[in-house]
PDB file as gemmi writes it, atoms N, CA and C in Angstrom:
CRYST1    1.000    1.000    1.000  90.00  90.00  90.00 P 1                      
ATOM      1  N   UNK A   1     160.101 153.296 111.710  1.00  0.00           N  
ATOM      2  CA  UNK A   1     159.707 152.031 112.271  1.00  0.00           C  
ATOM      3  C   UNK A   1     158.271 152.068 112.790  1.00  0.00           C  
ATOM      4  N   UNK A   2     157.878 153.598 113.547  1.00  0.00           N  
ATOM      5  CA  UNK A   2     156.651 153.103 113.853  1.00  0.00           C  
ATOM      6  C   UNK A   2     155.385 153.001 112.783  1.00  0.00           C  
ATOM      7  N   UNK A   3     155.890 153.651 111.277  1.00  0.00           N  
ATOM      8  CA  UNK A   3     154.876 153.685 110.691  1.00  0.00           C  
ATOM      9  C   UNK A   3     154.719 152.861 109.884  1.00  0.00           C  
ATOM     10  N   UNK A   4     155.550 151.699 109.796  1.00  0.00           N  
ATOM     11  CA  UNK A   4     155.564 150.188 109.803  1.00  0.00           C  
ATOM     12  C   UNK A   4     154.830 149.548 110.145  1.00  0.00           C  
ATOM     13  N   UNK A   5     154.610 149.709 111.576  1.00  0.00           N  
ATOM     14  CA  UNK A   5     154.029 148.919 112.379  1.00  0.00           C  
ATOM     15  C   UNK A   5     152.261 149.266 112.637  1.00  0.00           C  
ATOM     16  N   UNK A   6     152.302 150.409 112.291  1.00  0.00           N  
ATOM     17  CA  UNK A   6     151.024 150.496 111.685  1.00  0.00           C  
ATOM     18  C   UNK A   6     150.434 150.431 110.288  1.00  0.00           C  
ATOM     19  N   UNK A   7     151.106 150.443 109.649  1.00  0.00           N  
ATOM     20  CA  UNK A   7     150.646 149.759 108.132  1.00  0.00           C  
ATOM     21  C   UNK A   7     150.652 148.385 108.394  1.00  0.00           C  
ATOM     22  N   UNK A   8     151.612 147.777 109.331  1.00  0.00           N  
ATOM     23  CA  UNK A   8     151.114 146.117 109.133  1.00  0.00           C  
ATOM     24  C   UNK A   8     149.842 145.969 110.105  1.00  0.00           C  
ATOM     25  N   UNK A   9     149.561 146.756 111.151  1.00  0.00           N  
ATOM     26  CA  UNK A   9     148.371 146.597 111.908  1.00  0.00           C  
ATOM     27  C   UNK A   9     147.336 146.700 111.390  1.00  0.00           C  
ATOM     28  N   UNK A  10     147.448 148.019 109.988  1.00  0.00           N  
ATOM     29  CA  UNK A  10     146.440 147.975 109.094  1.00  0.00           C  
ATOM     30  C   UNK A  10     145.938 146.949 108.566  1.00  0.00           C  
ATOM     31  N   UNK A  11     147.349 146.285 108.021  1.00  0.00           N  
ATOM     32  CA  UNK A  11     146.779 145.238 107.073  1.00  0.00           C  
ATOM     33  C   UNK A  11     146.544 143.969 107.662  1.00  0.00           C  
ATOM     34  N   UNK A  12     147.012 144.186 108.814  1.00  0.00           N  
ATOM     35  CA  UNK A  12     146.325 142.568 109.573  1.00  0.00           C  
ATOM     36  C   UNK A  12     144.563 143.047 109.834  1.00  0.00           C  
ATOM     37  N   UNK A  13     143.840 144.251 110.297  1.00  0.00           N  
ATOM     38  CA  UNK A  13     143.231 144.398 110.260  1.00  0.00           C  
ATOM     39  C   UNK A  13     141.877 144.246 109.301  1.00  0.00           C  
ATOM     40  N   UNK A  14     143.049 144.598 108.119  1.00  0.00           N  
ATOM     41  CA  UNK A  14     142.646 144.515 106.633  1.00  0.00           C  
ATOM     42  C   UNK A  14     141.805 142.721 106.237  1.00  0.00           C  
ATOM     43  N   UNK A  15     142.949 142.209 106.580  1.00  0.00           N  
ATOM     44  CA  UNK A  15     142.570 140.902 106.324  1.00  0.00           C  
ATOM     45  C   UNK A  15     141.314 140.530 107.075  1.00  0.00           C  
ATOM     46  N   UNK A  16     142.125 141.048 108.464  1.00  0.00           N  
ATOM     47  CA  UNK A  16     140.717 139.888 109.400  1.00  0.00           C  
ATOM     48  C   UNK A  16     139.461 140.173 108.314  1.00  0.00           C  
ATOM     49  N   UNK A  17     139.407 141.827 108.305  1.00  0.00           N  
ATOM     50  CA  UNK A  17     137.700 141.954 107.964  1.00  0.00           C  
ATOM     51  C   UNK A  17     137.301 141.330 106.673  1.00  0.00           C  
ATOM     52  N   UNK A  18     138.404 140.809 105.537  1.00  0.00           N  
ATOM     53  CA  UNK A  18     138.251 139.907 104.523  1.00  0.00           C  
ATOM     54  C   UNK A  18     138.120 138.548 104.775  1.00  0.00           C  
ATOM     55  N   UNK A  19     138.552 138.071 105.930  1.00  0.00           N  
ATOM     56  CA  UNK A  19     138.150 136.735 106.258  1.00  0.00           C  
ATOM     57  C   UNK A  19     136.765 136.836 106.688  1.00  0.00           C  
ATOM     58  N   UNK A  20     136.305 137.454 107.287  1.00  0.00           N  
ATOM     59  CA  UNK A  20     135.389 137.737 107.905  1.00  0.00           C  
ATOM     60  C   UNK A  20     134.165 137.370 106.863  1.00  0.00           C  
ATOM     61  N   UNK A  21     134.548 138.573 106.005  1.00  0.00           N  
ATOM     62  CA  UNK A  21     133.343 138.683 105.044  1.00  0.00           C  
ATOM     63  C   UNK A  21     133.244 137.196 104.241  1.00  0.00           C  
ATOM     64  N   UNK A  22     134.432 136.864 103.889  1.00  0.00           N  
ATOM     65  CA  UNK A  22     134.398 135.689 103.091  1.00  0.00           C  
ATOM     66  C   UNK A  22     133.402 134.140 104.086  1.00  0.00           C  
ATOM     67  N   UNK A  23     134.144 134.385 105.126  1.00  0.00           N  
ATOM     68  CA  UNK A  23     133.944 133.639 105.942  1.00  0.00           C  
ATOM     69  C   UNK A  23     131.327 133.767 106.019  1.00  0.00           C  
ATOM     70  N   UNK A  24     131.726 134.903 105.700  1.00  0.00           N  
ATOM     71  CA  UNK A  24     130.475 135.099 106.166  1.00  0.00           C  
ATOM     72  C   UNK A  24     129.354 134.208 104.800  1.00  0.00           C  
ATOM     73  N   UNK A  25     130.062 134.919 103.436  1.00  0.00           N  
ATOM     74  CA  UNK A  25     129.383 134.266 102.169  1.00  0.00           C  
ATOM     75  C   UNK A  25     129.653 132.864 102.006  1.00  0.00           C  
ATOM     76  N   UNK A  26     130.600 132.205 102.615  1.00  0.00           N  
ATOM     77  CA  UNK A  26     130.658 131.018 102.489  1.00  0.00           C  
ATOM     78  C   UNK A  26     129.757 130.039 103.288  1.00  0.00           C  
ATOM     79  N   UNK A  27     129.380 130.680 104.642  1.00  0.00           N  
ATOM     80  CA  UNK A  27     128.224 130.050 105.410  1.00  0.00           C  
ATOM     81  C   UNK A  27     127.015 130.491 104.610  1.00  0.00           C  
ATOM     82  N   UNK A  28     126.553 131.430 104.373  1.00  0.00           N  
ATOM     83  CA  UNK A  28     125.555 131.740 103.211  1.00  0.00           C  
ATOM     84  C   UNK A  28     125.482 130.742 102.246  1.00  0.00           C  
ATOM     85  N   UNK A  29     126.433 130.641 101.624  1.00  0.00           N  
ATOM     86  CA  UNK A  29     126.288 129.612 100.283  1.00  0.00           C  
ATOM     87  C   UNK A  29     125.844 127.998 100.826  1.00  0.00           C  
ATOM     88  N   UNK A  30     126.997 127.559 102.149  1.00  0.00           N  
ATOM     89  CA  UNK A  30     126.344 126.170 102.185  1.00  0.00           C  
ATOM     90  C   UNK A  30     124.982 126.219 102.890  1.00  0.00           C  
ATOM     91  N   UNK A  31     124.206 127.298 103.660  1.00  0.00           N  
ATOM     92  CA  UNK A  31     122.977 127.326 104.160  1.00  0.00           C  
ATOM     93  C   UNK A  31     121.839 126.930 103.317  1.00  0.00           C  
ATOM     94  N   UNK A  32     122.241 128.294 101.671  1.00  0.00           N  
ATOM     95  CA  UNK A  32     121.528 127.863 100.524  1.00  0.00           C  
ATOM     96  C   UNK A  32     121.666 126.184  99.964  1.00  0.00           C  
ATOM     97  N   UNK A  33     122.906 126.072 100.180  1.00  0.00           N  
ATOM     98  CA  UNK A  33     122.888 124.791  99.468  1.00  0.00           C  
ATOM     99  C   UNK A  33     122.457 123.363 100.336  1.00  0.00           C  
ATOM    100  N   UNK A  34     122.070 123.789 101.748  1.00  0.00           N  
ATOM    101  CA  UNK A  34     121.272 122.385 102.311  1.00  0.00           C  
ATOM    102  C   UNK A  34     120.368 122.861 102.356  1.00  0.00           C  
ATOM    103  N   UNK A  35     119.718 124.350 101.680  1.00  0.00           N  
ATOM    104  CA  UNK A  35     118.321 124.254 101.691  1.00  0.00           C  
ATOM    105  C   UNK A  35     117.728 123.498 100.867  1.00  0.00           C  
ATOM    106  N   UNK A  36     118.761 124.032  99.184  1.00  0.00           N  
ATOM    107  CA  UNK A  36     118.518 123.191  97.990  1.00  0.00           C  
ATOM    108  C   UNK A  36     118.390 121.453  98.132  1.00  0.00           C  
ATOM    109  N   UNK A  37     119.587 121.070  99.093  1.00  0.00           N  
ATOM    110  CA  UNK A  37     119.426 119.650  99.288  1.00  0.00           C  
ATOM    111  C   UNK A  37     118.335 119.121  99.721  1.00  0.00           C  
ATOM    112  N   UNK A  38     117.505 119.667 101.067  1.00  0.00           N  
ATOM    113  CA  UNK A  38     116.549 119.246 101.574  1.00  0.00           C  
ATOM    114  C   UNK A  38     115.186 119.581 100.636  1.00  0.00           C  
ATOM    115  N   UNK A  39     115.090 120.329  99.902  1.00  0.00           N  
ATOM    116  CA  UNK A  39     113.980 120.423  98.828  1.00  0.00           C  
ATOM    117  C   UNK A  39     114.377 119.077  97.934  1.00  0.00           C  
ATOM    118  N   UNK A  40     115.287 119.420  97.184  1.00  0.00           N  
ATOM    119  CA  UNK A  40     115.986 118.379  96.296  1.00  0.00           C  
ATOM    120  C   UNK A  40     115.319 116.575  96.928  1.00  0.00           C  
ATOM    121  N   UNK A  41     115.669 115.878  98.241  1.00  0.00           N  
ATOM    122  CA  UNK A  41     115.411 115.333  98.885  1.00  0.00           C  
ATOM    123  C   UNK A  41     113.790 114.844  98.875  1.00  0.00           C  
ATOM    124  N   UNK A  42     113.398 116.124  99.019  1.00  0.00           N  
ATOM    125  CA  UNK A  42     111.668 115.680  99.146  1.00  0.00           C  
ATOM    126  C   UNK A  42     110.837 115.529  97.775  1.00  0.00           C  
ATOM    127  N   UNK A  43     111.660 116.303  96.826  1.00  0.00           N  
ATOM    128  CA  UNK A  43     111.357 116.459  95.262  1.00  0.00           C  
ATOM    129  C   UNK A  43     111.899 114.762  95.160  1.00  0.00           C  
ATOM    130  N   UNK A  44     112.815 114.106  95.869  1.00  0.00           N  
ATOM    131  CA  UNK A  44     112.916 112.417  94.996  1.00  0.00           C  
ATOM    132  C   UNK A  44     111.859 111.620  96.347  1.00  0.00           C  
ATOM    133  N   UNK A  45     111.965 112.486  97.465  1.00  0.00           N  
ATOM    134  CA  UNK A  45     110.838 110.892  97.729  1.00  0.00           C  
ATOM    135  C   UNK A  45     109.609 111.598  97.323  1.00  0.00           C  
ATOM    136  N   UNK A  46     108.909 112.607  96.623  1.00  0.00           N  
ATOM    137  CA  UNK A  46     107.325 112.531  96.189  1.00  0.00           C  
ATOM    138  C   UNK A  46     107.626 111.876  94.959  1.00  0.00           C  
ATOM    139  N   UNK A  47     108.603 111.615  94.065  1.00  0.00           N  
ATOM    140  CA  UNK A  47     108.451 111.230  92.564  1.00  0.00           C  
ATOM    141  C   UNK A  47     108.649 109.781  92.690  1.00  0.00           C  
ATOM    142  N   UNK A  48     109.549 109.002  93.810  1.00  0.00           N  
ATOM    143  CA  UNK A  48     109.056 107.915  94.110  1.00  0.00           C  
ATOM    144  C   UNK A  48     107.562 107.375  94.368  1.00  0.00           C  
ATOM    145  N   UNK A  49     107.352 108.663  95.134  1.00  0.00           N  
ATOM    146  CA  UNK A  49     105.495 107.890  95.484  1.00  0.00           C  
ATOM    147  C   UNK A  49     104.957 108.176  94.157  1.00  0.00           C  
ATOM    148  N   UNK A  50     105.037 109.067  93.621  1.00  0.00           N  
ATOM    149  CA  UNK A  50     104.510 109.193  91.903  1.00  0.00           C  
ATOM    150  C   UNK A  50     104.790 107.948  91.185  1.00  0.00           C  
ATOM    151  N   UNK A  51     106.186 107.653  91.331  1.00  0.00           N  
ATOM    152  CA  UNK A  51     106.553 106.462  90.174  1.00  0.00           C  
ATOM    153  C   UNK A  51     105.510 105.072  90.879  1.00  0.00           C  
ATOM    154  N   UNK A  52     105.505 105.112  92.339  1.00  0.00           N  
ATOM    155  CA  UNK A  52     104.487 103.398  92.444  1.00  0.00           C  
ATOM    156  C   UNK A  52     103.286 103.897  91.960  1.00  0.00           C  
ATOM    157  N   UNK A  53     102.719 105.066  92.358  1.00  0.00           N  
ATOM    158  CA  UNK A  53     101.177 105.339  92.256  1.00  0.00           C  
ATOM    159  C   UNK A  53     101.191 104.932  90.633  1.00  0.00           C  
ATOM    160  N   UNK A  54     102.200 105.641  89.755  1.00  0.00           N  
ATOM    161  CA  UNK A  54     102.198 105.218  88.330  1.00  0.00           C  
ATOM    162  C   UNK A  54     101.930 103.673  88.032  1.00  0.00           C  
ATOM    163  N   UNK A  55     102.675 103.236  88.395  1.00  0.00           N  
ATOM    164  CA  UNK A  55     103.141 101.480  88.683  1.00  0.00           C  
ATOM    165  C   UNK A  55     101.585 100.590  89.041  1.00  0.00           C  
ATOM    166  N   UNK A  56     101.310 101.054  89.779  1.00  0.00           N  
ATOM    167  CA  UNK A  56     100.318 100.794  90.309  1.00  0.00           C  
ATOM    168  C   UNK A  56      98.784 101.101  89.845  1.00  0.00           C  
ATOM    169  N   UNK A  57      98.745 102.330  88.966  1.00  0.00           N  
ATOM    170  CA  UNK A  57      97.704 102.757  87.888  1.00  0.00           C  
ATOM    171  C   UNK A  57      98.101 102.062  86.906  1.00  0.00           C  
ATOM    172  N   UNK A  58      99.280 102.019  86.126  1.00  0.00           N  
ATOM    173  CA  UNK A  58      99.352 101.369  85.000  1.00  0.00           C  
ATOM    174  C   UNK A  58      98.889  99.620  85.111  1.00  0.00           C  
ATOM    175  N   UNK A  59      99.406  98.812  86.230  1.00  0.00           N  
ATOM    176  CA  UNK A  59      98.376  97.340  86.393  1.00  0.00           C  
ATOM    177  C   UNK A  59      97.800  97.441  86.324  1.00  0.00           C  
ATOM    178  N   UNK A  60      96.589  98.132  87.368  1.00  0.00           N  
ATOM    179  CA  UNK A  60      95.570  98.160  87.040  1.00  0.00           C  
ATOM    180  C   UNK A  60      94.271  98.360  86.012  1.00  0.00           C  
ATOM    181  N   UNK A  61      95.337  99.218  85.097  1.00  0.00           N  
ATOM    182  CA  UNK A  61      94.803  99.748  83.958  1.00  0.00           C  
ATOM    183  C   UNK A  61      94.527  98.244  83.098  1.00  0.00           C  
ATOM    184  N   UNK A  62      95.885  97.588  83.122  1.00  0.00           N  
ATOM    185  CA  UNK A  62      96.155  96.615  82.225  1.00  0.00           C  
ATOM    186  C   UNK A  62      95.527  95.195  82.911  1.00  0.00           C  
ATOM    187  N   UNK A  63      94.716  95.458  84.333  1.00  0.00           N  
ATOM    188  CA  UNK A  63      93.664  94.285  84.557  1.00  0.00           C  
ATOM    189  C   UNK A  63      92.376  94.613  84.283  1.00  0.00           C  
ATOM    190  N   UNK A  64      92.044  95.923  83.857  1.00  0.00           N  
ATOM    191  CA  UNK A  64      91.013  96.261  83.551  1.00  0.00           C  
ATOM    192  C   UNK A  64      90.462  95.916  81.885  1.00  0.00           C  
ATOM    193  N   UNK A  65      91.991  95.912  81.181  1.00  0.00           N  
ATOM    194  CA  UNK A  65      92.031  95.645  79.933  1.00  0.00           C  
ATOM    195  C   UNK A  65      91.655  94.369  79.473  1.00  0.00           C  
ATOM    196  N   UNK A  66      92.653  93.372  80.220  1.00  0.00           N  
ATOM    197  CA  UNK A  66      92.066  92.024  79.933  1.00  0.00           C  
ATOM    198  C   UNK A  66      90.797  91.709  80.712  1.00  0.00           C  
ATOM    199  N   UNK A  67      89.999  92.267  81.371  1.00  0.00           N  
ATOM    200  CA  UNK A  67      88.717  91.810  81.546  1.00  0.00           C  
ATOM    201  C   UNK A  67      87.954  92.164  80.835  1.00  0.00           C  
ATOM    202  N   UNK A  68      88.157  92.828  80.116  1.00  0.00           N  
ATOM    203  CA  UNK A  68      87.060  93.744  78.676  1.00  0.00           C  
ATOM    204  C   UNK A  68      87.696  93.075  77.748  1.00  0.00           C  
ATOM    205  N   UNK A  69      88.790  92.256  77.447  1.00  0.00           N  
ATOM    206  CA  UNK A  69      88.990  91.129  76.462  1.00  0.00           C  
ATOM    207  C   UNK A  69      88.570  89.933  76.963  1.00  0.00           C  
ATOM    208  N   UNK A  70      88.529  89.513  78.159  1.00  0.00           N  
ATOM    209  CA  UNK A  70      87.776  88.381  78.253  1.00  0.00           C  
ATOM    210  C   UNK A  70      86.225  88.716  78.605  1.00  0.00           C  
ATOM    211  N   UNK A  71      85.535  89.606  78.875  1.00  0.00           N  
ATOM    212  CA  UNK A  71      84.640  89.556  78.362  1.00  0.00           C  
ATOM    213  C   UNK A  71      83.302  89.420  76.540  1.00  0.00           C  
ATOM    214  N   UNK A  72      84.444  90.451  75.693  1.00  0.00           N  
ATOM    215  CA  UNK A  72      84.588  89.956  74.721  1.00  0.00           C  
ATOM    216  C   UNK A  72      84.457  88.843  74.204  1.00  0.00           C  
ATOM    217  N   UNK A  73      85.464  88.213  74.938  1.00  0.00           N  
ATOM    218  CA  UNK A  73      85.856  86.711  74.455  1.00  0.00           C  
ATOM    219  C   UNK A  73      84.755  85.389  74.573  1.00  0.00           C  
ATOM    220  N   UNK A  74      84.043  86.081  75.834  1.00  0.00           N  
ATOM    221  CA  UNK A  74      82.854  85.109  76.825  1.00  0.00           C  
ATOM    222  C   UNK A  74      81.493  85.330  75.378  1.00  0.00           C  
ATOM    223  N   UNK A  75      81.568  86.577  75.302  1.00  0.00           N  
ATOM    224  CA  UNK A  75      80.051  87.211  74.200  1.00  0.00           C  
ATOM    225  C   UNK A  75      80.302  86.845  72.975  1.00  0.00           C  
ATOM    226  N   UNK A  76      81.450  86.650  72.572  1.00  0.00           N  
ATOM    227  CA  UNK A  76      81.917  86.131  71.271  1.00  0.00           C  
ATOM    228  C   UNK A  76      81.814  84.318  71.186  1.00  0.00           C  
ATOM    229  N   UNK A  77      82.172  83.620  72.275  1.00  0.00           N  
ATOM    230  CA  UNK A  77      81.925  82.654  72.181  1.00  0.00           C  
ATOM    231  C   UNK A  77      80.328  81.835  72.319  1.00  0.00           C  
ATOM    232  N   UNK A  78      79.218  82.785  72.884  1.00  0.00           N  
ATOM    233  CA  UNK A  78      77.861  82.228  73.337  1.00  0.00           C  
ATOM    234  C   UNK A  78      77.385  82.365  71.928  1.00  0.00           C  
TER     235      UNK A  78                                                      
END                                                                             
C-alpha cells in the first residue's frame, strides 16, 4: 500500500510538471500570436494610407492629363 501511494504521488507530480510546461508553451504561443496581430494591425493601417496616397496620386495624375489635353485642344484650335 505504501508503494502505491507513492507511485500515485509520483504521478500527480508527474502531471503537475506537464501542465506546467504545457501551460507555459501555450502562453508563449498566444504572446507570439498578439505580437503577430499587432504587426499584422499596423501592416493594414499603413496600406490603407498607401491605398488613399494611391487614390489620391492616381487623380491627380488624371487632372494633370486632361490639362495637357485641353491644352492641346486650346493650340489646336488657334
Amino acid at each position: 500500500m505504501g508503494n502505491d501511494m507513492e507511485i500515485s504521488h509520483y504521478m500527480f507530480a508527474g502531471v503537475g510538471v506537464a501542465l506546467s510546461i504545457l501551460a507555459f508553451f501555450i502562453k508563449r504561443n498566444k504572446w507570439e500570436l498578439e505580437k503577430m496581430n499587432d504587426r499584422l494591425r499596423q501592416l493594414e493601417i499603413a496600406n490603407a494610407g498607401q491605398s488613399k496616397d494611391l487614390a489620391h496620386l492616381t487623380k491627380l495624375a488624371e487632372d494633370r492629363r486632361e490639362d495637357v489635353k485641353n491644352l492641346f485642344k486650346r493650340l489646336e484650335d488657334k
